[in-house]
C-alpha positions as CSV (number, residue, x, y, z in Angstrom):
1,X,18.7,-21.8,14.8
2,X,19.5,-25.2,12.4
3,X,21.5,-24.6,9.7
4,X,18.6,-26.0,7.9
5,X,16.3,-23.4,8.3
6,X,18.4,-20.7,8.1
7,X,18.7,-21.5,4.3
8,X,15.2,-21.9,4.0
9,X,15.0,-18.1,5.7
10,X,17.8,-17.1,2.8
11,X,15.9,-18.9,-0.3
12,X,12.8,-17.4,0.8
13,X,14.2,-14.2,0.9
14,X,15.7,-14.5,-2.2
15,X,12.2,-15.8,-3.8
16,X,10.8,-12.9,-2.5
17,X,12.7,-10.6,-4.4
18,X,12.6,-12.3,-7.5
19,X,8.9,-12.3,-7.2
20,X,8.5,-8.4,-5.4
21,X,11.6,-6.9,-6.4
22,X,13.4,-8.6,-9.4
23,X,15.4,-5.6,-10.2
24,X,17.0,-5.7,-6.8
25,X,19.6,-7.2,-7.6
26,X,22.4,-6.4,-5.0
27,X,19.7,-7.7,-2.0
28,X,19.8,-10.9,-4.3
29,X,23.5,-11.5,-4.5
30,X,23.4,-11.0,-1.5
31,X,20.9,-13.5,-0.2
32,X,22.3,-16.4,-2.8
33,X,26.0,-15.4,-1.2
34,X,24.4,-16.4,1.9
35,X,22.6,-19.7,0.6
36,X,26.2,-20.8,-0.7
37,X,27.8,-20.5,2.3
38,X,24.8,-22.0,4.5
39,X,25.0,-25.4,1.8
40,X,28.3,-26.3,2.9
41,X,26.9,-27.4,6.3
42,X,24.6,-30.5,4.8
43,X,22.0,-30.6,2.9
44,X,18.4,-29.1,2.9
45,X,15.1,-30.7,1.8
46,X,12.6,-27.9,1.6
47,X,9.1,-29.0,1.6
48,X,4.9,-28.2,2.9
49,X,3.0,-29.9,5.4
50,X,-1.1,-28.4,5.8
51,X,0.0,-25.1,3.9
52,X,3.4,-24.3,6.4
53,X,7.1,-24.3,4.8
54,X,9.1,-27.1,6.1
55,X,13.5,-27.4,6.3
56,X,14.4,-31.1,6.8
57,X,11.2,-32.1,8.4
58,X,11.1,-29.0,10.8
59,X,8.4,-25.8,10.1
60,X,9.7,-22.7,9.4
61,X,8.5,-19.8,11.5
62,X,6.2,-17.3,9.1
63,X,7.1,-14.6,10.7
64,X,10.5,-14.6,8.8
65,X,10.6,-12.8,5.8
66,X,9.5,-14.5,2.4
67,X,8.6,-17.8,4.3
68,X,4.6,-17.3,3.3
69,X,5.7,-16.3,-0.7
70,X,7.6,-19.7,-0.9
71,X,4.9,-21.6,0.8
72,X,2.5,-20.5,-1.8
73,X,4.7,-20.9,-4.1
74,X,5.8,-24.4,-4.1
75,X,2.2,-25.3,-3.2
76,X,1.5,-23.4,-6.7
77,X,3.5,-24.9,-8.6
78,X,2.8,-28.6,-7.1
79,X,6.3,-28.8,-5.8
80,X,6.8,-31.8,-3.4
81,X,10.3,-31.0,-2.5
82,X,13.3,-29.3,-3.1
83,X,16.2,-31.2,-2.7
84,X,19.6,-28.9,-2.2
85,X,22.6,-30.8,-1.5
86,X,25.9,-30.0,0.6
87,X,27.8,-27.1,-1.3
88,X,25.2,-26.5,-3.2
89,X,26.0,-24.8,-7.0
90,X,25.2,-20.9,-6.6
91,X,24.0,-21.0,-10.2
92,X,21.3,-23.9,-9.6
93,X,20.1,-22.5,-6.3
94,X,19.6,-19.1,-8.7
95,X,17.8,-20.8,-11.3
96,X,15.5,-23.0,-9.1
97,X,14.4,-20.3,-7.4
98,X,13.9,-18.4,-10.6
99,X,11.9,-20.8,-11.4
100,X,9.7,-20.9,-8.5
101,X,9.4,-17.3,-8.6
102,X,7.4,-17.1,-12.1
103,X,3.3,-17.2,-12.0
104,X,2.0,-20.8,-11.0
105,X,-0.1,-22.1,-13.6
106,X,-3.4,-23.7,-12.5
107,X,-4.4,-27.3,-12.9
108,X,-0.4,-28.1,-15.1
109,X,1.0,-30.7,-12.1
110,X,4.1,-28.8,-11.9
111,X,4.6,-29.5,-15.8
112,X,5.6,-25.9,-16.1
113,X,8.3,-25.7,-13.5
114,X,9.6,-29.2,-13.7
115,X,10.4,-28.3,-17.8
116,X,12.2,-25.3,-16.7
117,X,14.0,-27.0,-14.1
118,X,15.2,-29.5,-16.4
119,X,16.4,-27.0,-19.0
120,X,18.6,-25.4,-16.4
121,X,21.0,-29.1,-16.1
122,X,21.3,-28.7,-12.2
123,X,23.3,-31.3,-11.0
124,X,23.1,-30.2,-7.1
125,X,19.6,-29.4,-6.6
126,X,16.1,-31.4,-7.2
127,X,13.0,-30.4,-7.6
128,X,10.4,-33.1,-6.8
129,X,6.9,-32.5,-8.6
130,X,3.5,-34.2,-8.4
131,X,3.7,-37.8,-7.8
132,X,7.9,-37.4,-6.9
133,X,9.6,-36.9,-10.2
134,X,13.0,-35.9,-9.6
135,X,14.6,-33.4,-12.1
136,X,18.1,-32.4,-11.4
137,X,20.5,-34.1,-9.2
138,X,19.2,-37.6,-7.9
139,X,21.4,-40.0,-5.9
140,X,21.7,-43.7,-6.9
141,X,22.3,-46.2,-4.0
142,X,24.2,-48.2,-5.9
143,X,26.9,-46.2,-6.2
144,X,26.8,-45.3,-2.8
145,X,28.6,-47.3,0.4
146,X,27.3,-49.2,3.0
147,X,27.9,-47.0,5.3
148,X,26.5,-43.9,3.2
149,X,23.7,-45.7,2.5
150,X,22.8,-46.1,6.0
151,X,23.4,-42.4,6.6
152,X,21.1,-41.7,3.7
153,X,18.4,-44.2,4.9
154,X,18.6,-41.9,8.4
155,X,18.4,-38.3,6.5
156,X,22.2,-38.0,6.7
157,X,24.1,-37.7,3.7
158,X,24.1,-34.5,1.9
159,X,21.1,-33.9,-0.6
160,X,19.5,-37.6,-0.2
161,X,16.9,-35.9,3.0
162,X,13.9,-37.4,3.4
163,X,10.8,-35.3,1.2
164,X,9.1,-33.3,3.7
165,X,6.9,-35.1,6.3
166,X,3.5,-34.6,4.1
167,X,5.2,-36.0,1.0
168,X,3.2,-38.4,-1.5
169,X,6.4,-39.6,-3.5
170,X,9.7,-41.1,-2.7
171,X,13.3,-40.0,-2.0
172,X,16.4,-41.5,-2.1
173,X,17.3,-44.0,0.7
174,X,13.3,-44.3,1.6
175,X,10.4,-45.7,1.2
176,X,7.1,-44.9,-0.3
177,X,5.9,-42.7,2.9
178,X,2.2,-44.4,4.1
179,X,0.6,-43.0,7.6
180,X,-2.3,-42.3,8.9
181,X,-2.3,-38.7,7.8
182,X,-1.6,-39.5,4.6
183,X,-5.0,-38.7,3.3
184,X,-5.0,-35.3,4.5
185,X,-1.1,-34.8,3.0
186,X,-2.0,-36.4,0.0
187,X,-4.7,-34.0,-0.4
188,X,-2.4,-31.0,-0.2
189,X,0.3,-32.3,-2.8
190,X,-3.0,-33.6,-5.2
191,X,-3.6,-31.7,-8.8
192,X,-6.6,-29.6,-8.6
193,X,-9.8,-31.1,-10.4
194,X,-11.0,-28.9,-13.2
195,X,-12.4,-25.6,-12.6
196,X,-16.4,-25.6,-12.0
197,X,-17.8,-23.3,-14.5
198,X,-20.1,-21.7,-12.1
199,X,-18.1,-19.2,-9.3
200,X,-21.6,-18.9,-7.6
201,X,-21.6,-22.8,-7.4
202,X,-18.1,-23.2,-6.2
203,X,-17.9,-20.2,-3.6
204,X,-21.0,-21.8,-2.4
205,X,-19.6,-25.3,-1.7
206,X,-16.6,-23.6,0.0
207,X,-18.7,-21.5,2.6
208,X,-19.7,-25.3,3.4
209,X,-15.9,-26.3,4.0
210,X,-15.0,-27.4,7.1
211,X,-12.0,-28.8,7.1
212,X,-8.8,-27.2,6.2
213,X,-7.8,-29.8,3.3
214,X,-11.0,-29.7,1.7
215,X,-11.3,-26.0,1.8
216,X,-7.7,-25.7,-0.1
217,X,-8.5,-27.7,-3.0
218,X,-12.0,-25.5,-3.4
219,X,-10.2,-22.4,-3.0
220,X,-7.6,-23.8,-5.6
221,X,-10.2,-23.7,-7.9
222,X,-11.3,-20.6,-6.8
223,X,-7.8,-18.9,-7.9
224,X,-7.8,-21.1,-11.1
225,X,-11.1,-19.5,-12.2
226,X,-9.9,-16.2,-11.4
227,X,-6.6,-16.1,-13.1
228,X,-9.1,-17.5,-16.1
229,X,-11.0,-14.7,-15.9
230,X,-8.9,-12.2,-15.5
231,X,-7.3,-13.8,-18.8
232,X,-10.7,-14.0,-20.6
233,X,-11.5,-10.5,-19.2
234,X,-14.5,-11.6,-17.2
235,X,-13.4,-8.3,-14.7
236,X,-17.0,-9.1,-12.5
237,X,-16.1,-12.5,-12.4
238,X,-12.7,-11.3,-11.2
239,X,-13.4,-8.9,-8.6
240,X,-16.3,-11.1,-6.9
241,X,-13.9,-14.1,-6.5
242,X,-11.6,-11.5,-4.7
243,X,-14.2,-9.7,-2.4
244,X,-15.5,-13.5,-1.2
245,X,-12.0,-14.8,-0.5
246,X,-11.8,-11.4,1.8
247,X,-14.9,-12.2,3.2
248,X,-13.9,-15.7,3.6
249,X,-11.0,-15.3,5.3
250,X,-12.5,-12.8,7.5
251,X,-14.8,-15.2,8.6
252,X,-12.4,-17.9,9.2
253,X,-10.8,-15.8,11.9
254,X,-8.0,-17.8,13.7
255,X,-9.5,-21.2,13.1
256,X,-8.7,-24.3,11.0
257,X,-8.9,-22.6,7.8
258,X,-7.5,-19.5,8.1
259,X,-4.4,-21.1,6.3
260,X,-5.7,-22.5,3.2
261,X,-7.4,-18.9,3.0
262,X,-4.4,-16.8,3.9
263,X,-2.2,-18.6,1.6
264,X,-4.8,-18.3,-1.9
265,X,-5.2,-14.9,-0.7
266,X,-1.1,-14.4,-1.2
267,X,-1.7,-16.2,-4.5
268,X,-4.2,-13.7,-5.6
269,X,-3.0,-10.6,-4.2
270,X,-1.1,-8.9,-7.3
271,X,-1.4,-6.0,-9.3
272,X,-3.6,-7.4,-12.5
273,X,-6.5,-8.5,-10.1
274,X,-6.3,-5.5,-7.7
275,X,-6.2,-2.9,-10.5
276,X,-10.0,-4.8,-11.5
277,X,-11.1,-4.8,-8.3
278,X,-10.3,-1.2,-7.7
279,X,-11.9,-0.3,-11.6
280,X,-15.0,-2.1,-10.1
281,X,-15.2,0.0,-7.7
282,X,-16.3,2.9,-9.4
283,X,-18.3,0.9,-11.7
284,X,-20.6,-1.1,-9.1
285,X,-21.5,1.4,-6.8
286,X,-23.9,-1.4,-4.9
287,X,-20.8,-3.3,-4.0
288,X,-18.5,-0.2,-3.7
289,X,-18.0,-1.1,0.0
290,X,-17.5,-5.0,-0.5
291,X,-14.7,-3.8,-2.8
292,X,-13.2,-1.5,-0.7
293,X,-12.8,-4.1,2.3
294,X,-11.2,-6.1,-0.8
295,X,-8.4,-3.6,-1.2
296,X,-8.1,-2.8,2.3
297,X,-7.5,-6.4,2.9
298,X,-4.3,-5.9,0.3
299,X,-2.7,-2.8,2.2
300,X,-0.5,-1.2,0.2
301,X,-0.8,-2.9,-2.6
302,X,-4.6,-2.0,-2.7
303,X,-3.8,1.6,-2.4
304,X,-1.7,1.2,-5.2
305,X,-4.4,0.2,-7.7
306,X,-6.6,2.8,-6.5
307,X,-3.5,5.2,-7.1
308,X,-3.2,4.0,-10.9
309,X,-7.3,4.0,-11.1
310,X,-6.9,7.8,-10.0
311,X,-4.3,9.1,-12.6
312,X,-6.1,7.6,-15.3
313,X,-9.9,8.2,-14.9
314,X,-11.7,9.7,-17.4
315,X,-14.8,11.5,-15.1
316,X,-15.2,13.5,-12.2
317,X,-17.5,11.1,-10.6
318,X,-14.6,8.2,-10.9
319,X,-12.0,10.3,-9.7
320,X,-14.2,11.3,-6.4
321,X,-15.0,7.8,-5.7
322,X,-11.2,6.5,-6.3
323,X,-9.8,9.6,-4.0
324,X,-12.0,9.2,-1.4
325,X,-11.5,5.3,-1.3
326,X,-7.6,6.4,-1.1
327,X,-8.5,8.9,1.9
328,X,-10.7,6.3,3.9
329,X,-7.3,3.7,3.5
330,X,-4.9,5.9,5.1
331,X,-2.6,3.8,3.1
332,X,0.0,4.2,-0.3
333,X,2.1,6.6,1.0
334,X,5.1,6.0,-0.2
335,X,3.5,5.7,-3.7
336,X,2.2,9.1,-3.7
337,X,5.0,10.5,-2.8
338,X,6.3,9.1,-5.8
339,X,3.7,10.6,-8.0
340,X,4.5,14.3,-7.0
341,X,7.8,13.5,-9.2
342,X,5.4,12.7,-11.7
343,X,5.6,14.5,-15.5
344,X,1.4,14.8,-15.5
345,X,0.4,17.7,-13.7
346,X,-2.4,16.0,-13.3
347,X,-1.0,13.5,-11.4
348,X,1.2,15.6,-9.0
349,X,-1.7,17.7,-8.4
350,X,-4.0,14.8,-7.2
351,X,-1.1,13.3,-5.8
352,X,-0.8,16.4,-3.3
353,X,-4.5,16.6,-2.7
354,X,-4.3,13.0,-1.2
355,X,-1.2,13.2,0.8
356,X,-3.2,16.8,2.7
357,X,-5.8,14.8,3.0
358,X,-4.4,12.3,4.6
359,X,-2.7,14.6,6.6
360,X,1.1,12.9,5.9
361,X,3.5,14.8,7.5
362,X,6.4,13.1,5.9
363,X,5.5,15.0,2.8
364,X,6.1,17.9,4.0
365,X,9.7,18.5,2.1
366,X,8.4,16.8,-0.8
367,X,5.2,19.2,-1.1
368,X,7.3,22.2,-1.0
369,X,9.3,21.2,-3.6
370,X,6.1,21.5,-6.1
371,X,6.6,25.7,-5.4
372,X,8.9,25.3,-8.5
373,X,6.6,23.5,-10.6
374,X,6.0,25.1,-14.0
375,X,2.0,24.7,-13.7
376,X,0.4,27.2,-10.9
377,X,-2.3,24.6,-10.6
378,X,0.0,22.2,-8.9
379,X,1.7,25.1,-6.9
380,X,-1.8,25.9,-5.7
381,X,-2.3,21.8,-5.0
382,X,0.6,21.8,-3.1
383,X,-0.3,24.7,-0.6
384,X,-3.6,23.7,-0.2
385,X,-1.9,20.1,1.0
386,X,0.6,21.9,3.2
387,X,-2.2,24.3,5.0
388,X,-4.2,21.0,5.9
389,X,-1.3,19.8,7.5
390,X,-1.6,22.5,9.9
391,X,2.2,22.2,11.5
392,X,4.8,24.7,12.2
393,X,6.9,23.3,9.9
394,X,3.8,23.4,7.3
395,X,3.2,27.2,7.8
396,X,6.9,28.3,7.3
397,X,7.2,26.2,4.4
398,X,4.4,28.5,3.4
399,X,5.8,31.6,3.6
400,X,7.7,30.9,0.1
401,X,4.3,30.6,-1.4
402,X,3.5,34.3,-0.6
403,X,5.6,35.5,-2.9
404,X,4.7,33.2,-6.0
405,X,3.4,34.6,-8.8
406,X,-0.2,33.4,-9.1
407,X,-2.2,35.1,-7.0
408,X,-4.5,31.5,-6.5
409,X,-1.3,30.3,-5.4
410,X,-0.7,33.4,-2.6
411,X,-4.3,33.1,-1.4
412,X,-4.4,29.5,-0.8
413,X,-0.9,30.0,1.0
414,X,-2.6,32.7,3.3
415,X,-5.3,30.3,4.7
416,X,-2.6,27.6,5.0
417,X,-0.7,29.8,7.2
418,X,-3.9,30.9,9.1
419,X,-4.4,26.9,9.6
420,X,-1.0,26.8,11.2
421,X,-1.5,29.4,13.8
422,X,1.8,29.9,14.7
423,X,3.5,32.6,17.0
424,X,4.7,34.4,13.4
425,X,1.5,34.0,11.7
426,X,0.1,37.4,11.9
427,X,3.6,39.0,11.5
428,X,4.1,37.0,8.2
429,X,0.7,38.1,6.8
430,X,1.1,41.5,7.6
431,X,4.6,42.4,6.2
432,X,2.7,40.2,3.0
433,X,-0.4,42.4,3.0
434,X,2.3,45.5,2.9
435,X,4.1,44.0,0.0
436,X,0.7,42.3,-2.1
437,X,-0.6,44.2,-5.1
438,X,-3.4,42.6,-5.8
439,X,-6.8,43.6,-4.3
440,X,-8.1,39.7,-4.3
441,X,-5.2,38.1,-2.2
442,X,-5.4,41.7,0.1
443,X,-9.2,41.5,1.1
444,X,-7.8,37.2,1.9
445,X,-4.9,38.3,3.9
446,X,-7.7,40.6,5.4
447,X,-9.9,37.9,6.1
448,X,-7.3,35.5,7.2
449,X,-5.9,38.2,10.0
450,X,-9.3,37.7,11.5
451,X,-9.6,33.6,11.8
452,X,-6.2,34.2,13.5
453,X,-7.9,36.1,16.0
454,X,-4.4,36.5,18.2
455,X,-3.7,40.2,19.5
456,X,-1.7,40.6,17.3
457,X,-3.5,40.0,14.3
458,X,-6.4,42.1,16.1
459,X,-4.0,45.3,16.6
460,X,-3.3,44.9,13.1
461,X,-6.8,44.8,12.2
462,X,-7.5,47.7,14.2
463,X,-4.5,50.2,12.9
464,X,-6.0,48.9,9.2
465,X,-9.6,49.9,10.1
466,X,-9.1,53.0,11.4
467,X,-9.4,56.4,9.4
468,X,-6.1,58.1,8.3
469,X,-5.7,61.6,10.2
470,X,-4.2,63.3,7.6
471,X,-6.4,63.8,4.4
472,X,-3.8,62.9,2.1
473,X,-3.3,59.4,2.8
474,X,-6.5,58.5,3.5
475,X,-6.8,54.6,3.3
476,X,-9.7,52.7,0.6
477,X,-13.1,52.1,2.2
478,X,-12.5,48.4,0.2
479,X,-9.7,47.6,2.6
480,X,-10.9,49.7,5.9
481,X,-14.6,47.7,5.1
482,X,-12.5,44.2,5.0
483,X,-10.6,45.0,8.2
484,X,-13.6,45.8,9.9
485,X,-15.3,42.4,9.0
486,X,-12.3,40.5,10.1
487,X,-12.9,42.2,14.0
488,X,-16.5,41.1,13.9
489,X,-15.0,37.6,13.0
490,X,-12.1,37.7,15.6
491,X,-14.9,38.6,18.3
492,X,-12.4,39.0,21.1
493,X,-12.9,42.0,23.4
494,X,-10.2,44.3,21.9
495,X,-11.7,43.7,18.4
496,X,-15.6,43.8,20.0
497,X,-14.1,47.9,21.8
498,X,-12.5,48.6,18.3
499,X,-15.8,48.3,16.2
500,X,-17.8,50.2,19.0
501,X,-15.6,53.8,18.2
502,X,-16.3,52.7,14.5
503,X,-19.7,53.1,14.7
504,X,-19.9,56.3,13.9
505,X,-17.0,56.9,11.4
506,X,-17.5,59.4,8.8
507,X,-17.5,56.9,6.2
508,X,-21.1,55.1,5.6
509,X,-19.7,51.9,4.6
510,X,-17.5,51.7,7.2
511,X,-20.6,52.2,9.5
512,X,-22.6,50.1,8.4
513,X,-20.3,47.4,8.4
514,X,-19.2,48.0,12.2
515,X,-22.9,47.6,13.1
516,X,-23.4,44.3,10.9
517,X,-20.5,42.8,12.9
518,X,-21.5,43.8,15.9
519,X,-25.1,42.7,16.1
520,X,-23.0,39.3,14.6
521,X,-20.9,39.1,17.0
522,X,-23.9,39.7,19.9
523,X,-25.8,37.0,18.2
524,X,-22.6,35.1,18.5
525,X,-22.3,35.3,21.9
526,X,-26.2,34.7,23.0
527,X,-25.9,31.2,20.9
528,X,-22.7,30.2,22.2
């Protein structure tokens, strides 16, 4: 790979963080380590050409990390080129790229960048904005040799490269670039015209668009107006503009303007105008879908906004709608696994919900942790989450909840274990039913032996159903009654035998019950 691109790889990594991850700072030393040690092989001229990130003249695959952000970026911020020359500063590669990294402001021709460039006295980088100002280092060819000048002329000499092919202004050692694509290159480089007032209007002109340089100075405005709104606090205005660029771009599929869309879709792709669109969602219940495909679009970082929608709504109604969108995205995993850490028990408790839900197995370890949360309502949460995973490693991480000391908590930890059906299931519940004290989580351990249906849940059953022989230890008709109703619901032909030699027990209840589940379980049968 040219040395040349594999510091445009390395800057745009570093961009990246500073953008996604500014308080990673040892993947940043890292990545400016590297840019110093690239520069001292020549010089780099980083530049755009139709919406693509250019080293000296040649495109930089996307596919490498950070290549889209700086794209975006430089295209934001109406950068022309960048300029690095051979052994290049490590403190002006750290503050151009700084720089870069801060919120584009629409409709400034790069006023905003090229001021903070200037403050930061580079004397081996340039950044070229608008029409080709330089600020920073610059070349003169005066001072320069015959022979370097003929170098420079060529794209030789260390940080006098060529602007990239595209470029509107000039560069040291060349002339005023004129071709017949300079219309279309022109166009990409150009300050925006002035936002329409109308979104209807302009999102209307751009479903007209057809070709790639026309639909990038429409969707320019598009981002302009948004960023506006979302200062003015026009959240409809917002969350519209979103849901039509998704639409947009879906509909541009893999043709000529999937760029221009793809790259204002990184532009507006950040937490302020996600965490409106998901808000909307709740609030428009008409365009609830159209806002959902929005924050799919967005991954993650969709998920995310929903995430923070969730932990703060104030109604029942809002929290459904946000929980459900999370379900339906299958997405924000790693996010809610940070919420279970979370001081709200609020928060860890819908947290869990989600992540059994969504049936995340990773969570596993995480979920089980919550058995020593102070509130029994997150305990209960995170059983509940754990049974809906329904693994082996689910149900014995299960077993600690049978001995908590809410009793909600011990239920919901019996029917998580039932939902496991492992080999130990029935063996677990019944040394539990042995130990439990309390009549609700018995007549659910009970219950729960039944759904199990394995032989040797039904033996159980059976032993629990049957009379006592010896007067005084005759067993509660509660329990017997229960164990009987859990045959009927285990319907296998031990259980079906068992409740025929209990149909005429002494006791009445127990009677009567025997012959409900039997006539249940022939019904059963007939319908099956």
């Amino acid at each position: 790979m040219d040395f040349s691109v594999t510091f445009a790889r390395h800057f745009s990594r570093l961009v990246w963080l500073l953008l996604h991850e500014p308080a990673n700072v040892g993947e940043q030393k890292a990545a400016l380590r590297a840019l110093v040690t690239i520069s001292k092989e020549g010089g780099v001229t980083l530049g755009t050409r139709e919406m693509r990130l250019l080293a000296n003249g040649a495109a930089v695959p996307e596919a490498l990390s950070g290549v889209p952000d700086l794209a975006a970026q430089l295209i934001g911020h109406s950068v022309q080129a960048i300029e690095v020359a051979r052994a290049a500063a490590a403190a002006d590669l750290l503050g151009v790229a700084r720089a870069l990294a801060v919120e584009p402001v629409p409709g400034d021709d790069g006023r905003a960048i090229r001021e903070k460039v200037a403050a930061l006295g580079a004397t081996t980088v340039t950044v070229r904005v608008g029409e080709g100002v330089g600020v920073g280092f610059d070349l003169d060819m005066e001072m320069l040799s015959h022979e370097e000048s003929e170098r420079a002329a060529a794209g030789g000499v260390a940080g006098a490269s060529r602007p990239a092919a595209g470029g509107t202004g000039t560069s040291v050692g060349a002339s005023p670039i004129v071709s017949s694509e300079s219309e279309g290159a022109m166009l990409d480089f150009a300050a925006p015209r002035a936002p329409r007032d109308s979104l209807a209007e302009l999102l209307d002109e751009l479903r007209k668009a057809q070709s790639p340089n026309a639909a990038a100075r429409l969707l320019d405005e598009v981002v302009a107006i948004t960023d506006q709104s979302v200062r003015d606090g026009q959240l409809l205005t917002v969350a519209d503009a979103y849901a039509a660029l998704v639409r947009g771009e879906e509909a541009a599929g893999d043709g000529p303007l999937k760029r221009p869309y793809s790259m204002a879709m990184r532009r507006l792709t950040k937490p302020t105008v996600l965490r409106i669109v998901a808000q909307m969602l709740a609030q428009r219940s008409a365009r609830e879908e159209e806002y959902f495909n929005a924050l799919s679009r967005a991954g993650d970082d969709g998920a995310e906004a929903l995430i923070e929608q969730l932990t703060t709504a104030s109604s029942l109604s809002d929290r459904r709608t946000y929980f459900n969108a999370l379900v339906r995205l299958n997405t924000g995993v790693p996010a809610l696994i940070h919420m279970l850490g979370d001081a709200r028990w609020y928060v860890v408790r819908n947290a869990a919900d989600l992540l059994g839900e969504m049936q995340v197995a990773e969570a596993e370890t995480p979920l089980a942790d919550l058995f020593r949360h102070d509130d029994e309502r997150v305990r209960r949460a995170a059983a509940a989450a754990l049974g809906k995973l329904a693994t082996p490693r689910a149900s014995q991480l299960l077993h600690q909840a049978l001995r908590d000391s809410a009793p909600q908590v011990r239920t919901q930890a019996v029917v998580g274990i039932v939902a496991g059906k492992t080999k130990q299931a029935a063996a677990v519940l019944g040394e539990a039913l042995e130990a439990e004290t309390d009549s609700e989580v018995q007549l659910a351990i009970l219950a729960a032996l039944g759904r199990l249906a394995s032989l040797d849940a039904v033996q159980r059953l059976i032993k629990l159903a049957e009379p006592e022989g010896r007067l005084f230890k005759k067993k509660p008709v509660g329990h017997r009654v229960a164990a009987v109703q859990a045959l009927g619901e285990a319907r296998t032909p031990l259980a079906i035998n068992a409740l025929s030699n209990l149909l005429t027990d002494k006791e009445k209840e127990v009677r009567d019950a025997a012959v409900r589940a039997v006539r249940n379980s022939a019904a059963a049968k007939a319908t099956a």
